[in-house]
GUPAZA-466094 format. One record per residue (C-alpha): residue number from 1; x, y, z. Coordinates in steps of 0.1 Angstrom, whole numbers, padded with zeros to 4 digits. Layout:
<rs>
[NUM,[X,Y,Z]]
...
</rs>
This chain:
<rs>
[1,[0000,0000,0000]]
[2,[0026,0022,0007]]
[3,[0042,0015,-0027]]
[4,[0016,0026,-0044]]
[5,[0013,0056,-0021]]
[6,[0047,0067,-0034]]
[7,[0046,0057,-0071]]
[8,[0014,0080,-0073]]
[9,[0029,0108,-0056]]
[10,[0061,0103,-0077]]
[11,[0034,0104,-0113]]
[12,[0021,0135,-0094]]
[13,[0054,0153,-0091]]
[14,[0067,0143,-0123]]
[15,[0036,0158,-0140]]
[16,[0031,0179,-0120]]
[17,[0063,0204,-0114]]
[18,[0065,0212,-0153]]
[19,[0030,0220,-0153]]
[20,[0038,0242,-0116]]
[21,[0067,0259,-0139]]
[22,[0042,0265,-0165]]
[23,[0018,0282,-0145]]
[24,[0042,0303,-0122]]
[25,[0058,0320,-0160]]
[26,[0019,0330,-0170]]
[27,[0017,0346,-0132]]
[28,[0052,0366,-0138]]
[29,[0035,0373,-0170]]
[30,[0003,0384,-0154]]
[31,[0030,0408,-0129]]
[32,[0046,0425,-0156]]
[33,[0016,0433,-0172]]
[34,[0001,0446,-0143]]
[35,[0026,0471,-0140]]
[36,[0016,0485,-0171]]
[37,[-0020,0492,-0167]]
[38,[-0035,0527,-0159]]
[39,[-0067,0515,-0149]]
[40,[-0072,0502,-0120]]
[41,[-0100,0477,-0128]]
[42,[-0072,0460,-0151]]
[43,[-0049,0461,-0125]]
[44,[-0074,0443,-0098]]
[45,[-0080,0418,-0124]]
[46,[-0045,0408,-0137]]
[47,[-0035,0405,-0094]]
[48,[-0062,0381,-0089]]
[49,[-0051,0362,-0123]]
[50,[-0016,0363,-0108]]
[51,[-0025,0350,-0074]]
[52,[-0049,0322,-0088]]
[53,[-0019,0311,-0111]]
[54,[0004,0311,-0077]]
[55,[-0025,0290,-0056]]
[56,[-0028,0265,-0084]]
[57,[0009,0262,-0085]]
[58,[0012,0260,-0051]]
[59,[-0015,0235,-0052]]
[60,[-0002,0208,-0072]]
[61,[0035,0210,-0050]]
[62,[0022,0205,-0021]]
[63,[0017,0167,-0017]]
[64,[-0010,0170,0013]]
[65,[-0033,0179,-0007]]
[66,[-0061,0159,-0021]]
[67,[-0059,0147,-0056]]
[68,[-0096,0153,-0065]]
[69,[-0083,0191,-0058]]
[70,[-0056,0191,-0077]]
[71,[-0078,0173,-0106]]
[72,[-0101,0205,-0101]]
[73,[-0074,0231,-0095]]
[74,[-0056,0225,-0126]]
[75,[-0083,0233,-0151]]
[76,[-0089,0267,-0135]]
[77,[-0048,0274,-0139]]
[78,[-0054,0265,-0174]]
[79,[-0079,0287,-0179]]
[80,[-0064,0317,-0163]]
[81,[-0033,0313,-0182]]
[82,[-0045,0312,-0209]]
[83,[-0040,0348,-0219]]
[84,[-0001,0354,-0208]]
[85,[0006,0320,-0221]]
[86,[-0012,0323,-0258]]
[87,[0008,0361,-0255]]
[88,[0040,0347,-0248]]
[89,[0041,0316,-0265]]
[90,[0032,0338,-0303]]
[91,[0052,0367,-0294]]
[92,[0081,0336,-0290]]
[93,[0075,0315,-0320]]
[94,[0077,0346,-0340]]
[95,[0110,0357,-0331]]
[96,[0122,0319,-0331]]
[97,[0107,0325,-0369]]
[98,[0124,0356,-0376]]
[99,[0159,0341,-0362]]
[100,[0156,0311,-0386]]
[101,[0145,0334,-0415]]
[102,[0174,0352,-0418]]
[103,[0194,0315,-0415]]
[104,[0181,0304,-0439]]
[105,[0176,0303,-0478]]
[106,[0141,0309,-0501]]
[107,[0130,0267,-0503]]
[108,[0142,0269,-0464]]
[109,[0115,0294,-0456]]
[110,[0091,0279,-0482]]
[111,[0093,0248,-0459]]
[112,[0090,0265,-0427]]
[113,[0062,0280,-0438]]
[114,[0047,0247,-0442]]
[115,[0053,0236,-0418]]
[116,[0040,0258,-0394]]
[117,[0007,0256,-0417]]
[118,[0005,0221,-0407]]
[119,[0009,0231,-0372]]
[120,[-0020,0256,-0373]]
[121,[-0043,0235,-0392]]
[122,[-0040,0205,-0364]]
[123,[-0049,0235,-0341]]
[124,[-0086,0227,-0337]]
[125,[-0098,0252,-0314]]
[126,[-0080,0282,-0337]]
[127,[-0102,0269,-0367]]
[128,[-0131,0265,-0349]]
[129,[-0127,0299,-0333]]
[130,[-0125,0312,-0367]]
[131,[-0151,0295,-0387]]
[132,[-0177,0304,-0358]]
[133,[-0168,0341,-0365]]
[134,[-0172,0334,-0403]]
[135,[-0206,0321,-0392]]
[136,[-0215,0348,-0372]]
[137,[-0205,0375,-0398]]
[138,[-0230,0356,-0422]]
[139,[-0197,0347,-0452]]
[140,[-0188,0310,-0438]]
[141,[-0185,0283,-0466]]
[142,[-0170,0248,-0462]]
[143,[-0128,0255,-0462]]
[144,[-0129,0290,-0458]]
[145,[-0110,0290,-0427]]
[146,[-0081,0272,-0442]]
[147,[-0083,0294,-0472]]
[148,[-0080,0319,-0447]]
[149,[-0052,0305,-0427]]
[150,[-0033,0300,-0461]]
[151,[-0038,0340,-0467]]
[152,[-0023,0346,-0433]]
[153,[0008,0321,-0442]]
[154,[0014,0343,-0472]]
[155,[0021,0369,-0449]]
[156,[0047,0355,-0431]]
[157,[0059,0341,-0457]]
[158,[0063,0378,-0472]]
[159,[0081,0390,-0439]]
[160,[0107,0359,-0435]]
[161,[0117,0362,-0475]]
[162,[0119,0403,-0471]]
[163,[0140,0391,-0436]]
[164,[0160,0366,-0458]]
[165,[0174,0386,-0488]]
[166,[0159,0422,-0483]]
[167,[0134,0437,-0498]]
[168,[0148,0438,-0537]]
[169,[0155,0404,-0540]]
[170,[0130,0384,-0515]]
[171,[0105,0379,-0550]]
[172,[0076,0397,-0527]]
[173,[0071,0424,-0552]]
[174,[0064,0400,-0584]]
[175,[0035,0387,-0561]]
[176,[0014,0420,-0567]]
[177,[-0002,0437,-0595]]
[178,[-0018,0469,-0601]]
[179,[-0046,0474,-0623]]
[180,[-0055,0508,-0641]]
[181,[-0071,0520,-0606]]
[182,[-0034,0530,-0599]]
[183,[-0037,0558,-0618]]
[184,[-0062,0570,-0591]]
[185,[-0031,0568,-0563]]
[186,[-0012,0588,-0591]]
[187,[-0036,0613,-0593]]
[188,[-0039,0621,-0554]]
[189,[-0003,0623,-0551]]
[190,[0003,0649,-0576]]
[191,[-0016,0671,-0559]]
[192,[0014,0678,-0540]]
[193,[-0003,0677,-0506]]
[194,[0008,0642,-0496]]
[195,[-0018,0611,-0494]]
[196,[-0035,0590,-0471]]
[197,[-0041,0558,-0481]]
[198,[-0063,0535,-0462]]
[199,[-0073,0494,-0465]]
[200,[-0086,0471,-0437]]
[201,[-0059,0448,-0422]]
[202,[-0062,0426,-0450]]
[203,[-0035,0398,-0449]]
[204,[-0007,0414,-0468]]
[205,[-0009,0450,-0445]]
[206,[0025,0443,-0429]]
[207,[0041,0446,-0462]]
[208,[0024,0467,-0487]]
[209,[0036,0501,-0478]]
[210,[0070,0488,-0489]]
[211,[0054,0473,-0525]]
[212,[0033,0510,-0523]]
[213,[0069,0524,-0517]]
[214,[0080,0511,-0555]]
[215,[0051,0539,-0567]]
[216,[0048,0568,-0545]]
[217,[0074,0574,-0516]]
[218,[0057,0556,-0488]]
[219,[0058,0557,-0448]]
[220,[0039,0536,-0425]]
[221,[0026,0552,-0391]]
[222,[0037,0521,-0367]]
[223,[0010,0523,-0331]]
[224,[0028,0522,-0298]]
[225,[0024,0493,-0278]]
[226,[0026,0495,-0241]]
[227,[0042,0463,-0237]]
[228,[0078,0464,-0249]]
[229,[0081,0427,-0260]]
[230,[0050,0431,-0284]]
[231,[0066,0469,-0298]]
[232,[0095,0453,-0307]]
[233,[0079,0429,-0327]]
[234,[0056,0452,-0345]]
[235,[0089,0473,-0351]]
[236,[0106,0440,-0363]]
[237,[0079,0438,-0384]]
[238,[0077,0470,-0399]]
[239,[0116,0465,-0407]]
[240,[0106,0436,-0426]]
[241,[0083,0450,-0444]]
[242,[0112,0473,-0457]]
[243,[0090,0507,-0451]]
[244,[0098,0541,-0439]]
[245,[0087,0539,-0401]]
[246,[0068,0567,-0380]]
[247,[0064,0562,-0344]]
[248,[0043,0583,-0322]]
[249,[0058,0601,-0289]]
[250,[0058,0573,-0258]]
[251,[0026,0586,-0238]]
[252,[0021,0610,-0261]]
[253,[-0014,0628,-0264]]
[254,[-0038,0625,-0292]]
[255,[-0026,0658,-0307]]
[256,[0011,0646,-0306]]
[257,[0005,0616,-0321]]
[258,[-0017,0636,-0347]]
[259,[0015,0660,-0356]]
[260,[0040,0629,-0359]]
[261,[0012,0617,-0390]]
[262,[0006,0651,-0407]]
[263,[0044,0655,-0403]]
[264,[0046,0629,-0433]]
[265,[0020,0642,-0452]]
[266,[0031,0678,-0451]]
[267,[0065,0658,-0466]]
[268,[0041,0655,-0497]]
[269,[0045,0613,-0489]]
[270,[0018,0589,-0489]]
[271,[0005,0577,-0452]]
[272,[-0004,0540,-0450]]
[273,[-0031,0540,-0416]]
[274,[-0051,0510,-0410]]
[275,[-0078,0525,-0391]]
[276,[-0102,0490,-0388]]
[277,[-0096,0494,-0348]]
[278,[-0134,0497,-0332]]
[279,[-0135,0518,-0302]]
[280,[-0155,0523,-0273]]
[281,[-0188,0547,-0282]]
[282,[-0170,0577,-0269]]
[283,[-0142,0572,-0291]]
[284,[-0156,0568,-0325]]
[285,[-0186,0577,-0347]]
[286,[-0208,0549,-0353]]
[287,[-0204,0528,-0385]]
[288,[-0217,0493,-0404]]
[289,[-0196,0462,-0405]]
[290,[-0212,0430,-0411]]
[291,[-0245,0441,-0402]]
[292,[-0232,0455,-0371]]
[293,[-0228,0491,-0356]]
[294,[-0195,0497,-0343]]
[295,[-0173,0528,-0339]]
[296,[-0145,0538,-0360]]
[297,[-0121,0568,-0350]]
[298,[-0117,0599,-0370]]
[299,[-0082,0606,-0360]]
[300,[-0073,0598,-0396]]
[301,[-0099,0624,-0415]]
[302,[-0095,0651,-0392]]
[303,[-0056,0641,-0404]]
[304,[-0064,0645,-0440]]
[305,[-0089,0676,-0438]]
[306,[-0062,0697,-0415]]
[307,[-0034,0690,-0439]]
[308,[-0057,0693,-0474]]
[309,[-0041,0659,-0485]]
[310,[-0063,0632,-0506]]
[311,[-0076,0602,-0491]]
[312,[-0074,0568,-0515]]
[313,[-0090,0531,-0504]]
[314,[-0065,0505,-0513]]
[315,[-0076,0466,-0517]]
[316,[-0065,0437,-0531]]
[317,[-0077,0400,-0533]]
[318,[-0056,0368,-0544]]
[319,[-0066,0358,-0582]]
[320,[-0043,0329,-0600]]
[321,[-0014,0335,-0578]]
[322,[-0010,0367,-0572]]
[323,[-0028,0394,-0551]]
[324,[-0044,0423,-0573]]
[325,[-0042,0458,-0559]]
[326,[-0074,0479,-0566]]
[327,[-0076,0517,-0558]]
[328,[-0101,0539,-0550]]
[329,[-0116,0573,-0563]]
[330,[-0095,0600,-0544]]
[331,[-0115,0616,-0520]]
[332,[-0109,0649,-0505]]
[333,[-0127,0661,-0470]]
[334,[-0140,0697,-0471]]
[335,[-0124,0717,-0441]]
[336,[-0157,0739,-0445]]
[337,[-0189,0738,-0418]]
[338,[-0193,0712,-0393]]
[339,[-0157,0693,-0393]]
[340,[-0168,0663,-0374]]
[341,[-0197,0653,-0397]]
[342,[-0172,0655,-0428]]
[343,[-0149,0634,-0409]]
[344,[-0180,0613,-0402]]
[345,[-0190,0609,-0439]]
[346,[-0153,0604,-0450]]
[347,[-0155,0572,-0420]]
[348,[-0185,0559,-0436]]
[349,[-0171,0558,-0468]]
[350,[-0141,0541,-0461]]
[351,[-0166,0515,-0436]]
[352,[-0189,0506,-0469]]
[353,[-0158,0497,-0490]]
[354,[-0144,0474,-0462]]
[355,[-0178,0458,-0456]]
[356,[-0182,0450,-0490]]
[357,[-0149,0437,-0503]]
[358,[-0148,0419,-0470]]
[359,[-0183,0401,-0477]]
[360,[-0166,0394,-0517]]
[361,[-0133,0384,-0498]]
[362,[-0134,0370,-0467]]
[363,[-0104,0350,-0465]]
[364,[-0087,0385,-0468]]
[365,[-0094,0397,-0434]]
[366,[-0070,0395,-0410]]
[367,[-0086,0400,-0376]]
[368,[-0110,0369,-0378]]
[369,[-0090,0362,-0345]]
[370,[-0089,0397,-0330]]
[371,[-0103,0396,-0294]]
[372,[-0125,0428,-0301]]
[373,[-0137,0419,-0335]]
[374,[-0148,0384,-0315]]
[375,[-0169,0400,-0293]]
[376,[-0183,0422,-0317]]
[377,[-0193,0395,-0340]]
[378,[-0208,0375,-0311]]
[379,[-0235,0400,-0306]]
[380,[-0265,0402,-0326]]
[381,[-0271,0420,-0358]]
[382,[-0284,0450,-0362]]
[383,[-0313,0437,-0382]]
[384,[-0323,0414,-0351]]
[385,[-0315,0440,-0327]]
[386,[-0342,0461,-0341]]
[387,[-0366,0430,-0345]]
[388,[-0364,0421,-0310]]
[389,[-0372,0456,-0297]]
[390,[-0397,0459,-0316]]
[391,[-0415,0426,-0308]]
[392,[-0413,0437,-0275]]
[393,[-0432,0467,-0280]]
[394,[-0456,0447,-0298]]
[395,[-0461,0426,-0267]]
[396,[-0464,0455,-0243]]
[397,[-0499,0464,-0230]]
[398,[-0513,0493,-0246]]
[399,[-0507,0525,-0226]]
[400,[-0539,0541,-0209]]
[401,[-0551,0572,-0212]]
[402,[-0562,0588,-0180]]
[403,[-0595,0609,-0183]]
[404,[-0597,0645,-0194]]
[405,[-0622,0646,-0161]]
[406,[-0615,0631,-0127]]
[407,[-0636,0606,-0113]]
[408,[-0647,0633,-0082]]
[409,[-0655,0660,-0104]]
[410,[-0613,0672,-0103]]
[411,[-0602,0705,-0115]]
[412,[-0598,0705,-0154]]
[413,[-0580,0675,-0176]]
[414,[-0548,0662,-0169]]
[415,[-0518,0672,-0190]]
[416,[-0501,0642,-0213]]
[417,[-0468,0646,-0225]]
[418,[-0456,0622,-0252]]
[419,[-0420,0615,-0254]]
[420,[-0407,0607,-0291]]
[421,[-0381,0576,-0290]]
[422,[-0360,0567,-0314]]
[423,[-0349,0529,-0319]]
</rs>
């Protein structure tokens, strides 16, 4: 009996320390990150993360304790690391990616690449995470997530080649084409006030502004991440990309990080923004994408109608091969009467051309994994939004009218004030 005692606690250890190790790196994770935060909800939840990674830890070293809590601690630790881990583990395999890259030559990446897509297709929960946002955007079809997932491998697969051999000779270039809408990019920039071209994060984003770059002199305005690991890998791979680089001030307000942008257009350059990034109600003026209302900020056209400089929608899509570049008309933002509802109309604009090349191209989109744009898609649509308020209203008992005359002969009718509400 007491054999058995010790061979299970010596399975328990031996599981059971790596998985302690595990667990105790997503709490320093959880630490570091919670030095970071300003608000102090954040902060209260990224300490209790922390100090439930600890107790679960804790909880599977210490060999008094039960096993059936140990069995029921573990999933919970699992589930809180799940954040820092997922965090740390990308942020890792993509420098790991970028080291062997430049160690490598062209067929060496093109295997790489491969096999990391095998890895991520025997990831079932990342496909199934991103077919159920296909679904709930309304554009699913049988494969699309892998056809989506081999969109995204391009991508790297751009980035290591351009890490490889540089820019000129990593064969990135040859893999897009320009139709006769580039003469509309032509047209805004010789206007001589600089342009601001715009697309969704489409796979590709990281490095078109370099294959923009071989047309109009490019530069691409790089966001400031708080957390240091994840800014050097966006700056990593904005250097891959081969493209001129503008970084806002650290901390710096929203006018400062306003004057850094115009700063390139007043250089009479072209400004590649992505500006697909909802925001909080507050923050943005309400748009449409996929049949839901969420909010876009306007930084980018107030940007444009301060500095007089064009604005230009760039797409592409992959046909036979190779991805095909389509621009659109330029468009130029009136710095006459009400600012903020031209910057509005420009924002609307730019939503209705993402919303509809995303429904024609949904493979294209690279956020189907974006935390925000997952919660977003998990809520209803507008459509049945509206239709459930207004069978409710339906279902309401009718309103009654009191009586112009009280029942004991009152003094004169009662007054009835009728609110107008707008659904």
């Amino acid at each position: 009996m007491l054999a058995q005692s010790n061979i299970a606690l010596s399975a328990r250890m031996i599981a059971g320390v790596p998985l302690a190790i595990l667990l105790s790196g997503a709490a320093l994770v959880s630490v570091r990150e919670l030095v970071r935060r300003r608000k102090w909800r954040r902060r209260l939840f990224g300490a209790l993360r922390a100090f439930g990674l600890l107790t679960t830890a804790s909880l599977i070293l210490v060999s008094t304790i039960p096993n059936w809590l140990v069995v029921l601690a573990v999933p919970i630790g699992l589930w809180l690391a799940g954040r820092p881990l997922r965090k740390s583990v990308t942020i890792g395999l993509l420098r790991i990616g970028a080291l062997l890259a430049r160690r490598t030559d062209r067929h060496g990446v093109e295997r790489l690449r491969r096999r990391a897509q095998s890895a991520l297709w025997a990831v079932l929960p990342l496909r199934n995470r991103i077919a159920r946002n296909m679904r709930q955007a309304g554009v699913y079809r049988e494969g699309l997530e892998n056809e989506h997932l081999e969109r995204a491998g391009d991508q790297m697969e751009f980035l290591m080649q351009i890490l490889r051999a540089g820019y000129p000779d990593s064969g990135v270039s040859e893999r897009f084409c320009f139709d006769e809408s580039l003469r509309n990019l032509h047209q805004a920039h010789e206007a001589g006030r600089g342009v601001l071209v715009l697309s969704p994060h489409l796979c590709g984003y990281a490095v078109f502004p370099r294959v923009l770059a071989e047309h109009v002199p490019s530069s691409i305005y790089l966001r400031r991440s708080r957390d240091p690991s994840k800014h050097a890998l966006n700056v990593l791979v904005g250097q891959a990309g081969g493209g001129d680089l503008v970084f806002p001030p650290a901390k710096g307000s929203r006018a400062e990080r306003l004057n850094v942008a115009m700063g390139v257009l007043r250089k009479r350059r072209a400004l590649y923004v992505t500006p697909d990034l909802p925001r909080k109600a507050n923050q943005g003026v309400p748009v449409t994408i996929w049949n839901r209302t969420v909010y876009f900020p306007t930084g980018v056209m107030i940007m444009a109608m301060r500095t007089g400089s064009p604005t230009v929608v760039a797409t592409w899509f992959l046909h036979d091969g190779r991805y095909h570049v389509r621009f659109g008309e330029p468009m130029e933002i009136s710095r006459r009467g009400d600012r903020q509802q031209h910057a509005h109309q420009a924002m609307l604009a730019f939503a209705k051309t993402m919303d509809q090349h995303l429904h024609e191209h949904p493979e294209m989109w690279w956020n189907w994994l974006d935390k925000r744009w997952t919660r977003i898609l998990r809520r209803p649509t507008d459509s049945q939004s509206t239709a459930a308020m207004t069978h409710a209203e339906d279902d309401a008992p009718a309103p009654q009218c009191a009586s112009t005359a009280s029942a004991g002969g009152g003094n004169g009718g009662s007054r009835v004030r009728i609110v107008n509400r707008r659904l």
